[in-house]
C-alpha positions as CSV (number, residue, x, y, z in Angstrom):
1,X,107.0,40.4,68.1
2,X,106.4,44.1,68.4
3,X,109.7,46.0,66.8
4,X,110.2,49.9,67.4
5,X,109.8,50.2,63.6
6,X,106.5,48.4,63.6
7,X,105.1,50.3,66.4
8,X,105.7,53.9,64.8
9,X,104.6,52.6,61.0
10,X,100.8,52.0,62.7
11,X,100.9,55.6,64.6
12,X,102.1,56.9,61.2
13,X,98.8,55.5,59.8
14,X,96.7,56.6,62.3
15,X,97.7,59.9,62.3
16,X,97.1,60.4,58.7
17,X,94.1,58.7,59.4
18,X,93.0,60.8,61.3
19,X,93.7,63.8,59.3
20,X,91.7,62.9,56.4
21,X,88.8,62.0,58.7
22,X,89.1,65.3,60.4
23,X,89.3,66.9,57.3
24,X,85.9,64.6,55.6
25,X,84.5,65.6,58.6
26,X,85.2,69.3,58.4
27,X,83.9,69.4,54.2
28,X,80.6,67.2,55.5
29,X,79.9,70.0,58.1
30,X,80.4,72.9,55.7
31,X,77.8,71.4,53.2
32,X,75.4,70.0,55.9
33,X,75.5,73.4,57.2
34,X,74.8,75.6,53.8
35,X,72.2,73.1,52.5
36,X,70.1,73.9,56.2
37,X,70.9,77.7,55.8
38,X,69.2,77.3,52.1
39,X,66.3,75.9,53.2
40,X,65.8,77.4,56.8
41,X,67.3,81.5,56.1
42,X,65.7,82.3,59.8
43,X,68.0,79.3,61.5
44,X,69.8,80.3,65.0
45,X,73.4,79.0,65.6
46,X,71.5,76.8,68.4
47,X,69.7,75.3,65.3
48,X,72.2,75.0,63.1
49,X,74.3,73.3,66.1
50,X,71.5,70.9,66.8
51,X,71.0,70.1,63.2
52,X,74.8,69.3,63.1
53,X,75.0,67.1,66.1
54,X,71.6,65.0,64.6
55,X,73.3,64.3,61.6
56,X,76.7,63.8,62.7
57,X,79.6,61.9,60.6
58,X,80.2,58.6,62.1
59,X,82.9,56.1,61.0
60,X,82.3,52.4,61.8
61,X,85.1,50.0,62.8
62,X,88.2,50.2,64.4
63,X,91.8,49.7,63.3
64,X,93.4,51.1,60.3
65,X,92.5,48.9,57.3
66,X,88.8,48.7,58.8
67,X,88.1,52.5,58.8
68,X,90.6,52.8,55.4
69,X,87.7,50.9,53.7
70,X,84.6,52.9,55.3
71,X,86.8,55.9,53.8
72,X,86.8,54.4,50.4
73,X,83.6,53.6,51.0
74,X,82.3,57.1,51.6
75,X,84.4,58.8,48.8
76,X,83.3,56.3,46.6
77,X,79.8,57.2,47.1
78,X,80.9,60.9,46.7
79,X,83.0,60.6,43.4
80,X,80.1,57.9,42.1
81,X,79.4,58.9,38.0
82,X,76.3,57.9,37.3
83,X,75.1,55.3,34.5
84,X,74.3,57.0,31.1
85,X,73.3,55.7,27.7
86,X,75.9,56.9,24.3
87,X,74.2,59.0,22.6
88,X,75.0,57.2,19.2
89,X,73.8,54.1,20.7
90,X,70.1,55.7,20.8
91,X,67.2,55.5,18.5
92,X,66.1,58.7,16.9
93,X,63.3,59.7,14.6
94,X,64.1,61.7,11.4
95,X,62.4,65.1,12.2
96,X,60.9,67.6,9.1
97,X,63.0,70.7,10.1
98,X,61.9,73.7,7.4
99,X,64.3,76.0,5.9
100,X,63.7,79.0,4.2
101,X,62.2,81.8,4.6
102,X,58.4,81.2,4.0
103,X,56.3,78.2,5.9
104,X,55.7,75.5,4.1
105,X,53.3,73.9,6.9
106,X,50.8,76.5,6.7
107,X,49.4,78.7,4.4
108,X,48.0,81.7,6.6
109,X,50.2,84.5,6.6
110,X,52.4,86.0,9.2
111,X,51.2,88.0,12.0
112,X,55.0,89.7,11.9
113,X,55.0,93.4,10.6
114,X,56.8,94.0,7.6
115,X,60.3,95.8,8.4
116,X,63.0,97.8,6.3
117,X,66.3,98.5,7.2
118,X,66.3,102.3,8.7
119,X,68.4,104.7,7.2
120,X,72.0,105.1,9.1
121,X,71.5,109.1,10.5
122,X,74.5,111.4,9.5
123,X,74.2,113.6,12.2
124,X,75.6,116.4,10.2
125,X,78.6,114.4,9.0
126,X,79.3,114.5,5.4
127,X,80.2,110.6,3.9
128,X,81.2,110.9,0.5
129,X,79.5,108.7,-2.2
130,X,81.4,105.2,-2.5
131,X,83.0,105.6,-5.8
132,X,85.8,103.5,-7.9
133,X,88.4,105.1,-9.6
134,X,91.1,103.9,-11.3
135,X,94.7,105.3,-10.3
136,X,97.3,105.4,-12.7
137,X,100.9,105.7,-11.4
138,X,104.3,106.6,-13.3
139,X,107.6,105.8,-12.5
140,X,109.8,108.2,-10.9
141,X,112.4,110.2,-13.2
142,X,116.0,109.4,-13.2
143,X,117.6,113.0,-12.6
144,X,119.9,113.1,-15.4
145,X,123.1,115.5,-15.4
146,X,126.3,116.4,-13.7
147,X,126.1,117.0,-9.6
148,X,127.0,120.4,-8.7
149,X,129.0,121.1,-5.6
150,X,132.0,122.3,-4.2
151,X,134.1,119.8,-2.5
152,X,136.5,121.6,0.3
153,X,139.3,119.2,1.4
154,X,141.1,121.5,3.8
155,X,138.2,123.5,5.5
156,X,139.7,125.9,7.7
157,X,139.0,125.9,11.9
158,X,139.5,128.7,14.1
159,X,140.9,127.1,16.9
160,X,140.5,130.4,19.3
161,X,136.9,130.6,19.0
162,X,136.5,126.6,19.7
163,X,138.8,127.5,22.8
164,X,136.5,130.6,24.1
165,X,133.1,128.4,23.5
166,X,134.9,125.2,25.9
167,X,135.9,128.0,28.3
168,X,132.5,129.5,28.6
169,X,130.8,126.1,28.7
170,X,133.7,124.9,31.6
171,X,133.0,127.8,33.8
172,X,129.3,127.4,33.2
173,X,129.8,123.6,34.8
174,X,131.9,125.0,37.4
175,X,129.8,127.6,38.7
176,X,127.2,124.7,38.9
177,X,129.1,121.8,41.0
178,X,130.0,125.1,43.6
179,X,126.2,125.9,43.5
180,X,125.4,122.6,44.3
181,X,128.3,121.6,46.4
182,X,127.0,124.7,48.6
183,X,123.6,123.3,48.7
184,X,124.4,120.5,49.9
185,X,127.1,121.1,52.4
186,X,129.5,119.3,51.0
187,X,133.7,120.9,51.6
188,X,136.8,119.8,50.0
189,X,140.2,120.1,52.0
């Protein structure tokens, strides 16, 4: 018996079916398509079209579970790793690697000039000779004595002259908020 349910689980299926077939079918093109424009540079679209169509994507079967397996099929054979030895399971033979600076396999000489370090230019600079001397350091000395200064505990203020400078300096600010009150139009009732 065919049930609502049942009926829109199997177009659920085959509409992501179809969407990862559309979208295999989209990567296979892309790659088809670069691997003819790397060997045939001078292709027209009509080639490149032609080529396509030739070697077109098919999927065999219908139904869902029948095309669900040519799909694993075919990214099967895309992910595939391929079969390789361990390298600590293979056989190797001890090989005579020389060390040192002279060949020991052969007694001719070397047909490599002789070279010497070249000699750092100054360009004028002066670099001082690399020398080691010994610093000897002493302790700081403890000032020693009676601290001389006179302590005033009631200093005396002039309260006018504080008054003038906050005067000035209040005039100053108010001559600036009218400046700038002016500039930019703004009146106060």
């Amino acid at each position: 018996m065919l049930t609502f349910e049942s009926a829109l689980i199997d177009t659920s299926y085959d509409l992501e079916l179809e969407k990862i077939k559309n979208k295999i079918i989209k990567l296979y093109n892309e790659l088809v398509e670069r691997t003819y424009r790397a060997s045939n540079p001078a292709a027209s679209s009509e080639d490149i079209e032609k080529f396509l169509e030739d070697n077109a994507l098919e999927f065999k079967g219908n139904g869902f579970s029948e095309e669900a397996d040519g799909l694993e099929n075919i990214l099967d054979l895309l992910i595939q790793d391929e079969d390789l030895d361990k390298v600590s399971d293979r056989e190797y033979e001890k090989s005579d690697v020389q060390n040192g600076s002279k060949l020991k396999a052969s007694k001719e000489k070397s047909t490599a000039p002789k070279t010497s370090a070249l000699e750092f230019p100054k360009g004028g600079l002066l670099t001082p000779k690399d020398s080691r001397k010994k610093v000897t350091t002493q302790g700081l000395e403890t000032p020693r004595g009676s601290i001389k200064r006179v302590v005033d505990d009631n200093p005396k203020i002039d309260i006018n002259s504080i008054q003038e400078i906050l005067d000035i300096e209040r005039n100053k600010l108010l001559e600036l908020v009218r400046k700038r009150n002016k500039e930019h139009g703004v009146k106060f009732w």
